[in-house]
C-alpha positions as CSV (number, residue, x, y, z in Angstrom):
1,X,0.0,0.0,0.0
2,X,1.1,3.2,-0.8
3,X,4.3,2.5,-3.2
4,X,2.8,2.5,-6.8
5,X,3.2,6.3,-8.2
6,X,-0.2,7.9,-9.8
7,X,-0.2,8.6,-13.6
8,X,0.6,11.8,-13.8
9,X,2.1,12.9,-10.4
10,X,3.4,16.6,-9.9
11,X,7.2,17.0,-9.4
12,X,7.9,19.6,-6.4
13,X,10.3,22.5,-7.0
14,X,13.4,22.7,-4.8
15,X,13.2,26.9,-5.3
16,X,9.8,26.9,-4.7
17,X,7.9,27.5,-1.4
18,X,6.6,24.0,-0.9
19,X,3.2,26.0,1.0
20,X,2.4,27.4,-2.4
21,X,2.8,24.4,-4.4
22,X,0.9,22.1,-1.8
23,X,-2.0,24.2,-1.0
24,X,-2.1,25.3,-5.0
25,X,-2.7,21.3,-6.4
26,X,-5.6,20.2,-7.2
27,X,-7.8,17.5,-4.8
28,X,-6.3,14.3,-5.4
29,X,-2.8,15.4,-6.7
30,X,0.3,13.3,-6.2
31,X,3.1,15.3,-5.1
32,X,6.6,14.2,-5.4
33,X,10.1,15.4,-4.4
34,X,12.4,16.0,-6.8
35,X,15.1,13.2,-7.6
36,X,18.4,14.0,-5.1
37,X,15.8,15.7,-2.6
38,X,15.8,18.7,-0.9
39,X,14.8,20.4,2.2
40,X,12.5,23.0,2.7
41,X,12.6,25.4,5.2
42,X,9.4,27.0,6.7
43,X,8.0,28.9,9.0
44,X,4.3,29.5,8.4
45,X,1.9,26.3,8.6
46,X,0.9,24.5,5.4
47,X,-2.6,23.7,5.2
48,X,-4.0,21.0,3.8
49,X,-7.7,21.1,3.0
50,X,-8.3,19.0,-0.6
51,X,-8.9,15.3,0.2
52,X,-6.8,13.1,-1.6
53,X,-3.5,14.9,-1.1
54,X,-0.5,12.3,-1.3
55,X,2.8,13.5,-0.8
56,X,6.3,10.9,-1.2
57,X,9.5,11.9,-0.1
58,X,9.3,15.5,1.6
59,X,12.1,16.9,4.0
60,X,10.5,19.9,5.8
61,X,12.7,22.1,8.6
62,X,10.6,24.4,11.1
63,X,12.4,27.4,11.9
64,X,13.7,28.0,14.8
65,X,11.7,30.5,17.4
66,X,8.5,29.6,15.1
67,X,5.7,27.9,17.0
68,X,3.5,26.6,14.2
69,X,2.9,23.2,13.1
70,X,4.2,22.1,9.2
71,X,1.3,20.2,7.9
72,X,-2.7,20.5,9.3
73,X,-4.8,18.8,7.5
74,X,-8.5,18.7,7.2
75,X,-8.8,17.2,3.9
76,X,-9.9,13.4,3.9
77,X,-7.5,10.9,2.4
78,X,-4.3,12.3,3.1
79,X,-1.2,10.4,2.3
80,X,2.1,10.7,3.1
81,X,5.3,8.3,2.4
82,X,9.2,8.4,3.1
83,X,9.0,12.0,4.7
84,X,11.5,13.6,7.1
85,X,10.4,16.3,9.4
86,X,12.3,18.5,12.0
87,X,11.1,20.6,14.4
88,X,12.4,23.2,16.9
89,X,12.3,21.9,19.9
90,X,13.8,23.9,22.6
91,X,13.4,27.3,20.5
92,X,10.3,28.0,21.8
93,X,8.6,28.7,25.2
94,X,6.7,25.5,26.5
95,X,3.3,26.8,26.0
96,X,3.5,27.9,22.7
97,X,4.9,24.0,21.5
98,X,3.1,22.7,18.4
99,X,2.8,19.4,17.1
100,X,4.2,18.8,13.4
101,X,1.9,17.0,11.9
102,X,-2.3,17.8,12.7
103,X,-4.5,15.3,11.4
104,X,-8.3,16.3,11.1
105,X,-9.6,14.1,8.3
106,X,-10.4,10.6,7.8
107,X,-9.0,7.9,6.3
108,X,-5.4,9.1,6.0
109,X,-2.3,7.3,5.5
110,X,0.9,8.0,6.6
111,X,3.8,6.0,6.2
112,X,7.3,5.5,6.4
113,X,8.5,8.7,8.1
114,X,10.9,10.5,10.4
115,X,9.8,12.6,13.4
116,X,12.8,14.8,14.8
117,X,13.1,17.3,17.8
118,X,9.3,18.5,17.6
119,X,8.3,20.7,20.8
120,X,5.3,18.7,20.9
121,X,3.8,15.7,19.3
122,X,5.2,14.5,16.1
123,X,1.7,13.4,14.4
124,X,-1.2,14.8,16.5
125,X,-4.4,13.1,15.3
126,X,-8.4,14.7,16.9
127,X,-9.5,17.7,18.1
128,X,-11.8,18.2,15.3
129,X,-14.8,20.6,16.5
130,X,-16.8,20.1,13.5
131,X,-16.8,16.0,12.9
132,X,-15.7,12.6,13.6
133,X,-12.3,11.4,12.1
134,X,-12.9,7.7,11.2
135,X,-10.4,5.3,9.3
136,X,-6.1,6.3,9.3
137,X,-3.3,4.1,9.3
138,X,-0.1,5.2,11.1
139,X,2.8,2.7,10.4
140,X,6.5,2.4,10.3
141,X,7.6,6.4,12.1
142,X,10.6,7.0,13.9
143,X,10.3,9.8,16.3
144,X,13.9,11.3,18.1
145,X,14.1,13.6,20.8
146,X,10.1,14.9,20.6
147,X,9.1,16.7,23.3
148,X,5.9,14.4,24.0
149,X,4.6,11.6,21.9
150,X,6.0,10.3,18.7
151,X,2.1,9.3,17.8
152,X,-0.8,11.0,19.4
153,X,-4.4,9.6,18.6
154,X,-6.9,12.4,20.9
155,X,-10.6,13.4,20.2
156,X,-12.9,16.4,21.0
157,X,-13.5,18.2,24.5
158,X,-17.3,17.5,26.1
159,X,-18.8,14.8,23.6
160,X,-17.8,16.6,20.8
161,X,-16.7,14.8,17.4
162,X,-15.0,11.3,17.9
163,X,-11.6,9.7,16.7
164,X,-12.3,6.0,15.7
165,X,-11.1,3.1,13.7
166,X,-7.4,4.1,13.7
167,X,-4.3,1.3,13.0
168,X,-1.2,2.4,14.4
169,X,2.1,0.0,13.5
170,X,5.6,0.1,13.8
171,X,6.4,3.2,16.0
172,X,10.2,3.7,17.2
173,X,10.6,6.5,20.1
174,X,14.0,7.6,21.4
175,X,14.8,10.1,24.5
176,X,11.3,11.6,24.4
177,X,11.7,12.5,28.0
178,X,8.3,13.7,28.9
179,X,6.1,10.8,27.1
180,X,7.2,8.5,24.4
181,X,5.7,6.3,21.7
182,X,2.2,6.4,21.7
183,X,-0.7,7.9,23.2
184,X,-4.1,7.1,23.4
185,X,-6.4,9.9,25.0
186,X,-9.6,11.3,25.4
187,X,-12.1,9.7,24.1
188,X,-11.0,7.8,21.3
189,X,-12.1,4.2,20.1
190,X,-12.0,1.0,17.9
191,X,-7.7,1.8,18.1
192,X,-5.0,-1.5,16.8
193,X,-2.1,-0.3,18.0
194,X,0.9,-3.0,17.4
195,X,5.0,-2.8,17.2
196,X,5.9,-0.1,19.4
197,X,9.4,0.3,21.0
198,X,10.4,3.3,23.1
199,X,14.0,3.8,24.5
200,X,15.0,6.5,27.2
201,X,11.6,7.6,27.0
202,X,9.2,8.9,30.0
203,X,7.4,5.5,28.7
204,X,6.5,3.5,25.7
205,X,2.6,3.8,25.5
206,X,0.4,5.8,27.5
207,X,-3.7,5.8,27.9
208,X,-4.9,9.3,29.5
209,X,-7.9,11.6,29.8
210,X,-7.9,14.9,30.7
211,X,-11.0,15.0,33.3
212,X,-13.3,15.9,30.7
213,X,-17.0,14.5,30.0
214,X,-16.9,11.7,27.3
215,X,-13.5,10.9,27.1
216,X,-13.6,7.3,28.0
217,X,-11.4,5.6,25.7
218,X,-12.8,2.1,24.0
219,X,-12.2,-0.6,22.4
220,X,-7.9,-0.7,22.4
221,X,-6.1,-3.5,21.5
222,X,-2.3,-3.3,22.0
223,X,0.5,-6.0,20.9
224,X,4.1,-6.2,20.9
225,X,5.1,-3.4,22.7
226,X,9.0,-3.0,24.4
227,X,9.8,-0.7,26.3
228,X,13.9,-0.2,27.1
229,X,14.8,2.2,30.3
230,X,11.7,3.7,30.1
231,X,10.1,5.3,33.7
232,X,7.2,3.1,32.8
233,X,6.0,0.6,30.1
234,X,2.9,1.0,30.1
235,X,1.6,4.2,31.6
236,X,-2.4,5.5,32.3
237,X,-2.6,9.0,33.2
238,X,-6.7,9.0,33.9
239,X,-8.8,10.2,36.6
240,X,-11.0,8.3,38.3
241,X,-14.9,9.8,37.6
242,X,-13.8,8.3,33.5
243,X,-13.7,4.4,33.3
244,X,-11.7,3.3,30.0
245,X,-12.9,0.0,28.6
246,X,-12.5,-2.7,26.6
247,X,-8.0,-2.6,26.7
248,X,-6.3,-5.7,25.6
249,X,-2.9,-5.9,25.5
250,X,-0.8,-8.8,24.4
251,X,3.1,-9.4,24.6
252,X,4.7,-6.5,26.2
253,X,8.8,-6.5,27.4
254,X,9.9,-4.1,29.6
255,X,13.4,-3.7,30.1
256,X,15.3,-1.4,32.5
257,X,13.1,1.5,33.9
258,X,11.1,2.3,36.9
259,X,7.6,0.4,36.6
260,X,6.4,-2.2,34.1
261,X,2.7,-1.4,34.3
262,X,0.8,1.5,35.9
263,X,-3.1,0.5,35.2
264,X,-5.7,2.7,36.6
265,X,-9.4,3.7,36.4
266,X,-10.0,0.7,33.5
267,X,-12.9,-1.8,33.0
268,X,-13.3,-5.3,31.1
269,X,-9.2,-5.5,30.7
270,X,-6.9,-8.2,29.6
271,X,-3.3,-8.2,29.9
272,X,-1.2,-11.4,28.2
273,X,2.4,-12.1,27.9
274,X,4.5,-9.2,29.9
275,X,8.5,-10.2,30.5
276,X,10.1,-7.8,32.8
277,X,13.7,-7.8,33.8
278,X,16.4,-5.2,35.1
279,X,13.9,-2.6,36.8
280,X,15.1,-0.3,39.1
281,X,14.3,-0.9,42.9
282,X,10.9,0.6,43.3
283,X,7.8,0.1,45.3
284,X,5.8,-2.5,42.5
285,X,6.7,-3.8,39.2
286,X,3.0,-3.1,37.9
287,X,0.4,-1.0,40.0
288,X,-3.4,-1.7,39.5
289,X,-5.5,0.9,40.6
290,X,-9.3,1.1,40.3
291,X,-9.7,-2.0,37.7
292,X,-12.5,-4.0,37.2
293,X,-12.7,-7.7,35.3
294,X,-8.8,-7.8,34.7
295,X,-8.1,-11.1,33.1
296,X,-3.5,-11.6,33.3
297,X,-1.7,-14.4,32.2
298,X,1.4,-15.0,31.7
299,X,3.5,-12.5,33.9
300,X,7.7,-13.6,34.5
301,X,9.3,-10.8,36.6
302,X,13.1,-11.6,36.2
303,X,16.3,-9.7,37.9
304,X,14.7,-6.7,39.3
305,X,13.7,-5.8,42.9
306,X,9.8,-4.6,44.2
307,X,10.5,-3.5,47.6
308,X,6.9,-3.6,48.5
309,X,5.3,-6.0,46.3
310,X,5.7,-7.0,42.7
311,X,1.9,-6.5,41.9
312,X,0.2,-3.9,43.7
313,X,-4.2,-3.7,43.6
314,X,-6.4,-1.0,45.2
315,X,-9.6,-0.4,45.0
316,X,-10.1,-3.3,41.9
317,X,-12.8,-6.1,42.0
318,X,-12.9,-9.3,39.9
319,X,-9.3,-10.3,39.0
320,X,-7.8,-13.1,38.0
321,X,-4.3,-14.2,37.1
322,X,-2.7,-16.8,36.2
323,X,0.9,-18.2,35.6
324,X,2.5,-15.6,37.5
325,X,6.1,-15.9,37.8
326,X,9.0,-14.3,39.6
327,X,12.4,-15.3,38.6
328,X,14.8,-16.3,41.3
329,X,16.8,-13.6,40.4
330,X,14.1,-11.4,41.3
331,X,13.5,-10.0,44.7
332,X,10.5,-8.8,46.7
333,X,8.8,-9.0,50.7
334,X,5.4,-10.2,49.1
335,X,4.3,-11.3,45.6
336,X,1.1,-9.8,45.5
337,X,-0.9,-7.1,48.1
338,X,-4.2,-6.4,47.1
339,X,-5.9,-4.0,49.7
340,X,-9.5,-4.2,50.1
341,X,-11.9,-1.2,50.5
342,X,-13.4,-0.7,53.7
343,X,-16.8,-2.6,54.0
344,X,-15.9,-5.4,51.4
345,X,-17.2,-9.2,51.8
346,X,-14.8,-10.3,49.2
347,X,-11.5,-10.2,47.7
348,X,-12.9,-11.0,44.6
349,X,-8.8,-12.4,43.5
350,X,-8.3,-15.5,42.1
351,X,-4.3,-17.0,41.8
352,X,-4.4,-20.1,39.4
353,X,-0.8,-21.4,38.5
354,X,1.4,-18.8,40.0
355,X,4.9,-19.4,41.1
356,X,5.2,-16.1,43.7
């Protein structure tokens, strides 16, 4: 998907601001970067409003002290291949950051691409005030030094227009200090997410809400994710009154870091197939606060230390693991605390299997 050139597709100028040749082409134009490549500088946003906008092999700089984002689109099937973008990260004050990359339309594609020192996200995709997005693919981006996510997949404030039916694959995040890969926010649903690596990041994927009506997120299914001295692997930033449901997540390896798993606020969740090894000495390994019907399986916790506990539940009901495994190399006073609310008549934990 996405290799085969259009009939007729239009060659970009290296001399010409690429703003003016972009938002000048026709809906459904094919632009493509000149043989050899260049790299345009810029400085005012380019925005992108035709549907059917593809554009292959683009190298776009943000100037520094600009706060604007390169590319917003609002146009419906946009595509983008083998693209380089650079930011200016550390140019601008904090709260004027932008993301690089704005997507506001459905069924977009973008593939194949390089996401370098943005002040914010690198591809931001919601916030649309006037509908839903619905239908984008996201696969094979490396993000470097971004100041938040690589990947950001958000929705509207208060019920507004949703974010659904998105594939993310193949995401690469390195030293993103203050997030990391992925996140998935506010609201957003029917999300594949698989392949995602972060190293010396704040944390490989993160689920968060920002205390706002309607921004339970749904319907999230998450495989193959490693994390490598990351603070966390797996991180939720939600508040409690907003219950997320429907998570799955399926092989995970965290390596190095602080905590493997920080779960809170979630309902109807299934974790599968986490490794662990080489975390720092903290309280837990993986922290579950506020979950309901958590199905785990298949849990080894391998040379690291919990000086509390290696799993950690408050305030969840109906849980169940099974094969749960600390190494020998691993160390910890108690394999699992689960605290039960006041007035309880149950535990409602089941252990099948477990070597703790």
């Amino acid at each position: 998907i996405g290799i085969a050139l259009g009939a007729n597709p239009i060659v970009l100028d290296c001399a010409t601001p690429l703003r003016d040749q972009i938002t000048s082409a026709p809906a459904d134009s094919e632009l493509l970067a000149p043989a050899g490549g260049c790299e345009w500088a810029v400085f005012r946003t380019i925005k992108i409003s035709q549907p059917g906008i593809i554009l292959r092999g683009v190298n776009v700089r943000l100037q520094a002290g600009y706060a604007r984002t390169i590319f917003a689109v609002e146009g419906d099937r946009f595509s983008m291949y083998d693209f380089v973008l650079t930011g200016n990260r550390g140019s601008i004050w904090d709260k004027l950051r932008q993301s690089m990359v704005v997507l506001r339309g459905s069924n977009f594609h973008l593939e194949r691409g390089q996401l370098i020192n943005s002040s914010r996200d690198g591809i931001s995709v919601g916030t649309s005030k006037t509908r839903d997005i619905d239908g984008g693919v996201i696969r094979d981006i490396l993000g470097i030094r971004n100041g938040r996510e690589t990947v950001s997949l958000s929705t509207a404030k208060n019920g507004g227009p949703r974010t659904r039916n998105i594939v993310v694959d193949n995401i690469r995040s390195y030293r993103s200090s203050a997030r990391g890969a992925l996140e998935v926010s506010d609201g957003v649903e029917n999300i594949i997410v698989r392949n995602i690596y972060a190293e010396d990041s704040f944390s490989a994927l993160g689920i968060q809400d920002h205390k706002e009506p309607d921004q339970a997120n749904k319907n999230i299914t998450i495989s193959n994710v490693f994390a490598k001295n990351c603070s966390f692997g797996i991180n939720c930033q939600t508040d409690p009154e907003i219950i997320h449901s429907n998570i799955a997540i399926t092989r995970v390896n965290i390596e190095g870091g602080y905590q493997a798993l920080f779960m809170r606020n979630l309902v109807v969740i299934q974790i599968h197939d986490i490794r662990t090894s080489n975390l720092r000495a903290g309280p837990y390994t993986a922290s579950f606060l506020n979950v309901y019907s958590l199905r785990m399986r298949d849990l080894y916790m391998s040379r690291g230390e919990a000086r509390k506990a290696a799993l950690n539940f408050e305030g969840s009901q109906d849980v169940k693991l099974k094969s749960v495994v600390l190494g020998e190399d691993f160390t910890t006073p108690h394999g699992i605390r689960f605290k039960i609310d006041f007035g309880r008549d149950r535990t409602e934990l089941n252990v099948e299997q477990s070597q703790l």
